[in-house]
C-alpha positions as CSV (number, residue, x, y, z in Angstrom):
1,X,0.0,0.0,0.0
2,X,1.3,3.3,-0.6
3,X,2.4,5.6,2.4
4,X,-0.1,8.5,0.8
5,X,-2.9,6.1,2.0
6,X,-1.6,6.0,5.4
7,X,-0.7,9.2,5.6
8,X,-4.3,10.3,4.6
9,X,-5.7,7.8,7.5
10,X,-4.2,9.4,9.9
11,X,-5.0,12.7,8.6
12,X,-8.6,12.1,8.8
13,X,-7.7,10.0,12.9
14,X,-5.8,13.2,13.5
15,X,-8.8,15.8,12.1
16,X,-11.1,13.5,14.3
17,X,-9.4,13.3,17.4
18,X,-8.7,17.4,17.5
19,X,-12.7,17.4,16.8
20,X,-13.4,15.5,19.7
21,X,-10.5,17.3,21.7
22,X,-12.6,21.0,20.9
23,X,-16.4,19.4,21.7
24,X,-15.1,17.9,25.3
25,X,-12.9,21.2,25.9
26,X,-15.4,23.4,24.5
27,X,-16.4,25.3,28.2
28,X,-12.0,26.2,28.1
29,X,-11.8,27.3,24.6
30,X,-11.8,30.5,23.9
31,X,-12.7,32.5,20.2
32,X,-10.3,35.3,19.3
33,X,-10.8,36.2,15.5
34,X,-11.0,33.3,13.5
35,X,-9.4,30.9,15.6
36,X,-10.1,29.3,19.1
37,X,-7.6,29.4,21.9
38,X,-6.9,26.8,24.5
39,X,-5.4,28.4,27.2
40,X,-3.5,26.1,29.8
41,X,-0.7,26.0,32.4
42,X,1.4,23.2,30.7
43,X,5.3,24.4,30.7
44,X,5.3,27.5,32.7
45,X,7.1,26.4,35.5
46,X,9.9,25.2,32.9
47,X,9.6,28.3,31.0
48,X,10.2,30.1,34.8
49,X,13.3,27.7,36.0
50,X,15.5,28.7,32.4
51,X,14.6,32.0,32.4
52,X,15.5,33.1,36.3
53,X,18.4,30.3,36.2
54,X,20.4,31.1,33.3
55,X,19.8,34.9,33.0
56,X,23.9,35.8,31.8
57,X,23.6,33.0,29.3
58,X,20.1,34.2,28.0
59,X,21.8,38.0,27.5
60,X,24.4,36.7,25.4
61,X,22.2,35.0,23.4
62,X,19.6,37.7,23.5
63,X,21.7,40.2,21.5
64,X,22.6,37.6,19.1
65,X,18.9,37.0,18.4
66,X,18.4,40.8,17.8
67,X,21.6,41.2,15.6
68,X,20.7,37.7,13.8
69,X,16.8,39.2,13.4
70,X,17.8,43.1,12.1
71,X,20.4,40.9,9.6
72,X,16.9,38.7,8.2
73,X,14.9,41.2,8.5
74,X,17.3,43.5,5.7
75,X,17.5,40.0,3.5
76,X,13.8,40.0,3.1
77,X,13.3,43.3,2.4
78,X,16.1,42.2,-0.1
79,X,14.3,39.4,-0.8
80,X,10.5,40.6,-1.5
81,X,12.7,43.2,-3.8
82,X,14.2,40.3,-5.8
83,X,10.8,38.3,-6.0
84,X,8.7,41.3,-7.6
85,X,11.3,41.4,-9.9
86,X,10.9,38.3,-11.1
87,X,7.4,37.7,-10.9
88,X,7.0,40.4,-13.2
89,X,9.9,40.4,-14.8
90,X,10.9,36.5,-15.8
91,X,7.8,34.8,-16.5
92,X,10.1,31.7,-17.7
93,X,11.2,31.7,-13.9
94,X,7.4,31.8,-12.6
95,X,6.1,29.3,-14.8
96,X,9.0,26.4,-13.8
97,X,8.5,27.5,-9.7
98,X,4.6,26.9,-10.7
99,X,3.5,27.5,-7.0
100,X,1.8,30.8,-5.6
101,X,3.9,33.1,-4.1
102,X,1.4,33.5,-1.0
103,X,0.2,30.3,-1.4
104,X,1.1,28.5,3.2
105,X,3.4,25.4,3.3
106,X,0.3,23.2,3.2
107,X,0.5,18.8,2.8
108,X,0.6,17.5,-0.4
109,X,1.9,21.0,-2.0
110,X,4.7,19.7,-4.4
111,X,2.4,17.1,-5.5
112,X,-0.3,19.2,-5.7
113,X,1.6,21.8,-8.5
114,X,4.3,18.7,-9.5
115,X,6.9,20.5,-8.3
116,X,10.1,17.9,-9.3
117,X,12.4,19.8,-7.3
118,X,11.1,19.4,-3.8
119,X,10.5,15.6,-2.1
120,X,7.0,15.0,-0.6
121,X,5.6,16.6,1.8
122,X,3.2,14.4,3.8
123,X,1.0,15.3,6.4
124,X,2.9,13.4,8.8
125,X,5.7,15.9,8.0
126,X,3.8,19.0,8.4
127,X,2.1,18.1,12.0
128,X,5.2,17.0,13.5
129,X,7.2,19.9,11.5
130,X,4.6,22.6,13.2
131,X,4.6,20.8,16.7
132,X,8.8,21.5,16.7
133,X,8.5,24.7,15.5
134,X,5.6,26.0,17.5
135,X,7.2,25.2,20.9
136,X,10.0,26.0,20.4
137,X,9.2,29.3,19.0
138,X,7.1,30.6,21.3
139,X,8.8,28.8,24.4
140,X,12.0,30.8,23.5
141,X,9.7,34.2,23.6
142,X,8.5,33.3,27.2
143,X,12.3,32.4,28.5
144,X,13.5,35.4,27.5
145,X,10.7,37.4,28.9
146,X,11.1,36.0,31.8
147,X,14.7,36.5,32.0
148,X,13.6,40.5,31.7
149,X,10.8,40.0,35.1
150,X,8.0,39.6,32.8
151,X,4.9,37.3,33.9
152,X,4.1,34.4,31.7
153,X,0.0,34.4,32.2
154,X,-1.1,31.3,30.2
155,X,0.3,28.6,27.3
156,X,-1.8,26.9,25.1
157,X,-2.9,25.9,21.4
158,X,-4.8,27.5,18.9
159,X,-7.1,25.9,16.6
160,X,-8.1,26.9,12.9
161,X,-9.9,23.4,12.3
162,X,-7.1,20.7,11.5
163,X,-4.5,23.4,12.1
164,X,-3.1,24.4,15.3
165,X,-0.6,26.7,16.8
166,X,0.9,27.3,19.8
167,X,1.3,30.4,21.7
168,X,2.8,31.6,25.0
169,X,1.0,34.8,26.3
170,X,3.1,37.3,28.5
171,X,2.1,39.9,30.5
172,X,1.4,42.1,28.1
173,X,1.1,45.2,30.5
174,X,4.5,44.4,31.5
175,X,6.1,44.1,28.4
176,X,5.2,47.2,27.3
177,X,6.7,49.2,30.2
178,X,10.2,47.7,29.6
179,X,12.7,49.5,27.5
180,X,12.4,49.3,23.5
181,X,15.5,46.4,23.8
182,X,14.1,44.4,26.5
183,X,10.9,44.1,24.0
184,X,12.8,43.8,20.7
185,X,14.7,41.2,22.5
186,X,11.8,38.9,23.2
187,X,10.5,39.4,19.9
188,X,13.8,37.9,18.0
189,X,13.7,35.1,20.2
190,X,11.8,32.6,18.7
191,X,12.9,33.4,15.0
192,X,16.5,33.1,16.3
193,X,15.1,29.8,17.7
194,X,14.4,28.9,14.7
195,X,17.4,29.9,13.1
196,X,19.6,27.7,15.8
197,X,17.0,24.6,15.0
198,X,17.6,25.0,11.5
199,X,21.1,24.7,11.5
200,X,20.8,21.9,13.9
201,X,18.9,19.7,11.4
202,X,21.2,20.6,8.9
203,X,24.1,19.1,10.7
204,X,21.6,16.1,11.3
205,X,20.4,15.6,7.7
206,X,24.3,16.1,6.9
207,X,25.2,13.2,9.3
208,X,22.4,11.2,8.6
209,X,23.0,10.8,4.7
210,X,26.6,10.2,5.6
211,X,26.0,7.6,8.0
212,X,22.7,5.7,5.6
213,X,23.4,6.2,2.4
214,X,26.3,4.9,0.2
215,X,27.6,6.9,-3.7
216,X,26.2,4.4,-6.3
217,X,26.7,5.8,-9.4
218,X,27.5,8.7,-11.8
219,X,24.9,10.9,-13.3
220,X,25.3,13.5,-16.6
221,X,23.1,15.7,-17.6
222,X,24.5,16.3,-21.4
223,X,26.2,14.8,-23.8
224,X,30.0,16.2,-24.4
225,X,29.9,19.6,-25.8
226,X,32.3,21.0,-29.1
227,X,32.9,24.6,-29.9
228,X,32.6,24.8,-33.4
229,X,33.3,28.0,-35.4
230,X,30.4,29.0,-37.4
231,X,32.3,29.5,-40.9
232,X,33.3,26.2,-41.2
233,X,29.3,24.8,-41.1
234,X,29.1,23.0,-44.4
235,X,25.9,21.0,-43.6
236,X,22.8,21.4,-41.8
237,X,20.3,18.5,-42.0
238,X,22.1,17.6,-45.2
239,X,21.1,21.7,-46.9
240,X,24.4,22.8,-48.6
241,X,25.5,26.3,-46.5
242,X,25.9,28.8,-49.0
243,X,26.7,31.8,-46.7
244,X,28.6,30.9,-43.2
245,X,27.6,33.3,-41.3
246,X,24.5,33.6,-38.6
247,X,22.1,35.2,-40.4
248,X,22.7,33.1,-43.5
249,X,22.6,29.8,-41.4
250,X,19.2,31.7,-39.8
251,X,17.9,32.6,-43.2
252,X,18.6,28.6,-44.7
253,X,16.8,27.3,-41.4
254,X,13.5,29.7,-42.0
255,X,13.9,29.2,-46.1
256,X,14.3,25.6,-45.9
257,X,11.7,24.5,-43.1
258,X,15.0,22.5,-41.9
259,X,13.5,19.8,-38.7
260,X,15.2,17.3,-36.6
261,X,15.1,15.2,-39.4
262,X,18.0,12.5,-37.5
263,X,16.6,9.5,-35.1
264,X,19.0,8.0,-32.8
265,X,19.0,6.5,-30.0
266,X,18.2,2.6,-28.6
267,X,16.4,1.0,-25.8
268,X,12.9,3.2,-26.3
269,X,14.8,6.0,-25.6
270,X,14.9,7.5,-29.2
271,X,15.1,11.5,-30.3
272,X,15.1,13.3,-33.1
273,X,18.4,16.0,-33.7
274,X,20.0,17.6,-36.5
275,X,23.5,16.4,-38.4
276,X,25.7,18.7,-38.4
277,X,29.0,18.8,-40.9
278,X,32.0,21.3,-39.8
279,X,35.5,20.4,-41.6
280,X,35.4,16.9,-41.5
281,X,33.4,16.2,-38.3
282,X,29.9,15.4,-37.6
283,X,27.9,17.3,-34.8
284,X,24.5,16.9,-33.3
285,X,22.2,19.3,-32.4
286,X,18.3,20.5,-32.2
287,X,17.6,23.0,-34.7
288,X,15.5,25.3,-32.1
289,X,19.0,25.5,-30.0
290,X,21.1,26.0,-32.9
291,X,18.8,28.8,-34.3
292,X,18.3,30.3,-30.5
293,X,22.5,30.5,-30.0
294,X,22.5,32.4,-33.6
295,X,19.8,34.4,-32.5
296,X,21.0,35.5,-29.2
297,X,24.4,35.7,-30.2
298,X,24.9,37.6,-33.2
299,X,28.2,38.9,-32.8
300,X,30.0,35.5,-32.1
301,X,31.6,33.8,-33.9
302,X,31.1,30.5,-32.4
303,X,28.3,27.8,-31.7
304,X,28.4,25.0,-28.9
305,X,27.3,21.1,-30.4
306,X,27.6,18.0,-29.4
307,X,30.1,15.8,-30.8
308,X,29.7,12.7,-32.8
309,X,30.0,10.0,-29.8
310,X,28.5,6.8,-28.8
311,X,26.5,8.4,-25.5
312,X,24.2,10.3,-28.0
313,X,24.1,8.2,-31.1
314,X,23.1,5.0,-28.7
315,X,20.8,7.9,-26.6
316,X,22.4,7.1,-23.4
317,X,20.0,7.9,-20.5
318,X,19.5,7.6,-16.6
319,X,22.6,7.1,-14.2
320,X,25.6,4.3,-14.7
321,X,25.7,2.1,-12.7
322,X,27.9,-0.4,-14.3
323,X,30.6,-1.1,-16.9
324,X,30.8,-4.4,-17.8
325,X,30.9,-6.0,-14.5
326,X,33.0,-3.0,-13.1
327,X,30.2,-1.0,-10.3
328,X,30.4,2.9,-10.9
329,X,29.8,4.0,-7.5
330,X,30.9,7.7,-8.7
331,X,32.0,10.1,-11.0
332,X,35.4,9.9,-10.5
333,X,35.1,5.6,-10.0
334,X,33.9,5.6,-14.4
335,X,37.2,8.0,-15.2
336,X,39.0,5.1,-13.2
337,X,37.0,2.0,-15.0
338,X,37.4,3.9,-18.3
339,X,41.2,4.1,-18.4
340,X,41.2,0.3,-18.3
341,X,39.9,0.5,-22.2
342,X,41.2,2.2,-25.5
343,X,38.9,4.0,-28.2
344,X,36.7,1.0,-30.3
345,X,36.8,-1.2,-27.6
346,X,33.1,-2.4,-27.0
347,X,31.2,-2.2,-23.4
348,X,28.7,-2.6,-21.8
349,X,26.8,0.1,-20.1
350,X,24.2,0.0,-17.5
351,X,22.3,2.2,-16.2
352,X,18.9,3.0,-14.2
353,X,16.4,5.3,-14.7
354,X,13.7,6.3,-12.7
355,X,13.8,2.7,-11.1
356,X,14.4,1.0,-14.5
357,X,17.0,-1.1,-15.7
358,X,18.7,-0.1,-19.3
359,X,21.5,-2.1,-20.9
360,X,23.5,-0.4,-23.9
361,X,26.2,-2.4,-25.8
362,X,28.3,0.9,-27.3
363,X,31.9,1.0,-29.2
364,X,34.1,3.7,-27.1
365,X,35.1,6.9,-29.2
366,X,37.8,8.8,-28.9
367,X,38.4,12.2,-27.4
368,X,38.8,15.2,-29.6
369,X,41.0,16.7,-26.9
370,X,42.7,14.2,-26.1
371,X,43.5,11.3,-28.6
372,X,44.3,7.6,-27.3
373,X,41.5,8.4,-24.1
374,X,38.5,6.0,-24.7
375,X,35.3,8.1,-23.9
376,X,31.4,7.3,-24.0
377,X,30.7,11.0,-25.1
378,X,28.6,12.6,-21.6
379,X,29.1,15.7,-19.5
380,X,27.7,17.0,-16.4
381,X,26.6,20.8,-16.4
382,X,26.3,22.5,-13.0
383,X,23.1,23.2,-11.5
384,X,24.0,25.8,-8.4
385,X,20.8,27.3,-7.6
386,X,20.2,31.3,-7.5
387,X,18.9,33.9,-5.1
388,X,19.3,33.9,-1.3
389,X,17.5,30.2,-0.3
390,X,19.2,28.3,-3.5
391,X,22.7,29.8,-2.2
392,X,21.4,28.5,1.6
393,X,20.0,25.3,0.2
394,X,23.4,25.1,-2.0
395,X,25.9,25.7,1.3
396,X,24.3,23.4,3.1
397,X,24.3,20.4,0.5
398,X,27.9,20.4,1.3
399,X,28.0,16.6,2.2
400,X,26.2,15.6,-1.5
401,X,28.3,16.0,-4.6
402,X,25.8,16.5,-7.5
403,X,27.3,14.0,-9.9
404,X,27.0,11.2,-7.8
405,X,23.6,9.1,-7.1
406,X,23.4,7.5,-3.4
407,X,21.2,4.9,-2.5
408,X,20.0,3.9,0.7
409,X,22.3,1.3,2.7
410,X,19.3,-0.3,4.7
411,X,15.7,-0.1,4.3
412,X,14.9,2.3,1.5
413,X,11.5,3.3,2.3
414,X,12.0,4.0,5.4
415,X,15.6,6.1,5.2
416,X,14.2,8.0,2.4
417,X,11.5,9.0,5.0
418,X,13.6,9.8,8.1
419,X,15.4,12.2,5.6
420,X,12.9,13.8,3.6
421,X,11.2,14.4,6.9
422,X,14.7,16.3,8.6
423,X,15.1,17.6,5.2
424,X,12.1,20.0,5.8
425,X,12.2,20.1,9.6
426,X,15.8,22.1,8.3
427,X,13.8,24.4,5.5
428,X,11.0,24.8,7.2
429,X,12.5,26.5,10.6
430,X,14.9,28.0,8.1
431,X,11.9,29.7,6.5
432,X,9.9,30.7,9.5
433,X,13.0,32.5,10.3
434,X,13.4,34.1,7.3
435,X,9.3,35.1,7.2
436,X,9.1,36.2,10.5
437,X,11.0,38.9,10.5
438,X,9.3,40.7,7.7
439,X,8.5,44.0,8.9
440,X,4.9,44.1,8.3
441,X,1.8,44.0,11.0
442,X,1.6,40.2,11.3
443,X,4.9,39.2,12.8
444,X,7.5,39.7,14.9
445,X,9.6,41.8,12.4
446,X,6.9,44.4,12.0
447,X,7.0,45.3,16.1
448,X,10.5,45.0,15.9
449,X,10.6,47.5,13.4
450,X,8.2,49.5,14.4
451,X,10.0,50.1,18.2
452,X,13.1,50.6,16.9
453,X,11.9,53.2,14.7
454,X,11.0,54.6,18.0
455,X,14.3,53.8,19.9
456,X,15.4,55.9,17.0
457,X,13.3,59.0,16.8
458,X,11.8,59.3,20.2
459,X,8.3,59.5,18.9
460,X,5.5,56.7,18.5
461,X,3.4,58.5,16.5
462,X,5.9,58.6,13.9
463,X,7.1,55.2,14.5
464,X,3.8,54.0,14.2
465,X,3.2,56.0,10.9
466,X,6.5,54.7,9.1
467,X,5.3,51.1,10.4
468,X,1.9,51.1,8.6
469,X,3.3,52.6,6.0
470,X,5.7,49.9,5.3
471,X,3.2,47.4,5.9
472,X,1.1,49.2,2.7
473,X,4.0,49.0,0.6
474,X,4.9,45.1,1.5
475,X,1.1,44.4,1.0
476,X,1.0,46.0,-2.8
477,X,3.9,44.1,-3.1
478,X,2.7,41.3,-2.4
479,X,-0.5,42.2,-4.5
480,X,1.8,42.4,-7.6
481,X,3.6,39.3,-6.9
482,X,0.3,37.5,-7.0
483,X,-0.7,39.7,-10.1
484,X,2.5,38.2,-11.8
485,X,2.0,34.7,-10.8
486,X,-1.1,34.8,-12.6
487,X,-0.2,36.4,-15.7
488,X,2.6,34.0,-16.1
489,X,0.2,30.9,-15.7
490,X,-2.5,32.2,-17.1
């Protein structure tokens, strides 16, 4: 049975239990806006002992939180800058992220918009990824105000149907009274919680792929690459070229209707390209990425194809796992096997591809670099991700080199679980960091900003102005965002 059905059960046990948890608790619970409050005593007295016991410790780390939360706060700003540029923009970019920029980390998202990039995200994730954050969150926002001689009155969940949240409710009276630092203090607390947590199940997802999962085999993503002047194309999908130049290779494309006339490949894994004759050599290309190099470059004098090499002619596909009876655990494992053989020697490749098991019996070429060096003709291209979470998600992927597949050692359903599950334990705090301290109405960043606004100028009034201001300005951008979204999808 697939885990999506048991994942469903026990959303629908977990749906019915908090139901039956509201009706029997109903006389406690409390509506405020659209959500109902469940206000209890549970963890005060540990929330107390940390906060009065370890008050030098709690300082230290209180100005950290404030620096770490002015320092997220300026890279969203940064960041809501970069995404209206985009969404409006780079509609190429909207279409391949698919998913609405305001649209909550909900279960079942990437499946939901077949996002290929992002593993699944179960229910069973979400509850127990909202449980750690929660609590921790707001239990680092009642140490702290403790540790300043504020009163925690009450803890508790709230409820919005299947969705909880859990809160810690200070004095609020008190709070107020103490100086703008104290406050701003307390309010950077739980997003520098959640900074701390993140990087903590980084360095878990880091040791746990280590420690359960073992390299076992090399992956490409092209097929080798030659850099081919564009005066000495002779031949495009067997037309004559008359005039070597861009335009006139442009001009013989649109005159001649040339297509990717060319089938190659084996094992059901045929495509159609385009022969290409420079000098004496054959190339391979499509003739939508030939015409789009000539078209976006036409001052250069040069064109990228791919050479004439068995990887491409046989349609080589999915990751190799195998030379003969040689196991490819890597990248640098097929250089190794390779050296063993000389160019025309015949192999044996296998590989797998999305759980399937391809054979290819291929005749090694040789390498236009490098003569004598038996090669099967495939390249890896780099795939470092942009803006400020690619370049986290990137640093932090610092245990995984991207040319190599791993493969569970033990039980693959399950370690695939236990690591998809810390995988977005790490994002997710990561992100509730980074979101919290935007400085708008709704979180801790918009207070924050707002009081040191008035640490700054001495007046509320005009603290309180600049703050709704801002708080327009992030809201039409966010209104523009979504107008983007939908113009790219739509």
């Amino acid at each position: 049975m697939s885990f999506y059905m048991y994942d469903i059960g026990f959303l629908v046990l977990f749906c019915l239990i908090v139901g039956i948890f509201l009706y029997k608790k109903r006389a406690n619970l409390k509506r405020e806006g659209i959500m109902y409050l469940y206000r209890t005593k549970v963890g005060i007295k540990f929330i107390n002992y940390i906060g009065t016991k370890y008050k030098k410790t709690i300082s230290v780390l209180s100005v950290l939180g404030v620096i770490s939360g002015y320092i997220l706060m300026s890279s969203m700003v940064y960041f809501l800058y970069r995404l209206v540029y985009i969404y409006v923009f780079m509609p190429d970019v909207v279409k391949a992220i698919k998913i609405p920029p305001l649209m909550p980390l909900i279960p079942y998202l990437p499946e939901a918009f077949k996002i290929s990039f992002l593993p699944p995200f179960y229910f069973t994730y979400w509850i127990i990824a909202i449980a750690v954050i929660a609590v921790f969150h707001e239990f680092s926002h009642g140490i702290v105000a403790r540790r300043y001689g504020i009163k925690i009155k009450t803890t508790g969940f709230g409820f919005l149907g299947p969705f909880l949240a859990a809160f810690v409710e200070p004095d609020e009276k008190q709070m107020q009274k103490k100086p703008k630092f104290q406050q701003i203090a307390i309010l950077s607390a739980g997003t520098f919680m959640n900074l701390i947590l993140a990087g903590i199940f980084f360095l878990i997802l880091a040791l746990f792929f280590i420690s359960m999962y073992t390299p076992s085999g090399a992956i490409f993503n092209t097929y080798t690459p030659g850099i081919v002047n564009i005066s000495s194309i002779t031949m495009i999908g067997g037309a004559v070229i008359s005039n070597s130049n861009s335009q006139g290779i442009i001009n013989l494309i649109n005159k001649d209707n040339l297509t990717n006339d060319l089938t190659l490949g084996s094992n059901g894994n045929s495509f159609n390209l385009t022969k290409i004759i420079s000098g004496n050599k054959t190339y391979f290309l499509k003739i939508n990425e030939l015409k789009n190099q000539l078209e976006n470059n036409p001052d250069s004098e040069l064109v990228v194809l791919y050479n004439d090499l068995p990887a491409i002619e046989s349609g080589l596909k999915g990751i190799i796992i195998k030379i003969n009876n040689d196991d490819i655990k890597d990248y640098e494992n097929l250089g190794i096997v390779l050296k063993k053989y000389q160019p025309g020697d015949k192999i044996k490749i296998t590989t797998k591809d999305n759980n399937e098991i391809f054979e290819y019996n291929i005749e090694l070429g040789e390498d236009p670099d490098q003569k004598d060096r038996a090669v099967i003709g495939i390249g890896f291209l780099g795939t470092q991700r942009t803006g400020i979470m690619g370049k986290i998600l990137d640093y932090f992927s610092f245990y995984k080199n991207s040319q190599t597949n791993y493969e569970p050692r033990f039980n693959s359903e399950f370690t695939i679980f236990i690591y998809n599950l810390i995988w977005w334990l790490a994002l997710i705090n990561l992100s509730v960091a980074l979101i919290n301290m935007w400085p708008m109405a709704i979180f801790d960043g918009g207070r924050m900003f707002m009081l040191t606004i008035w640490a700054i100028t001495k007046s509320e009034k005009f603290a309180q102005t600049i703050f709704r201001i801002l708080t327009y300005i992030i809201l039409g951008a966010l209104l523009v965002l979504m107008w983007g979204w939908f113009v790219a999808i739509f």
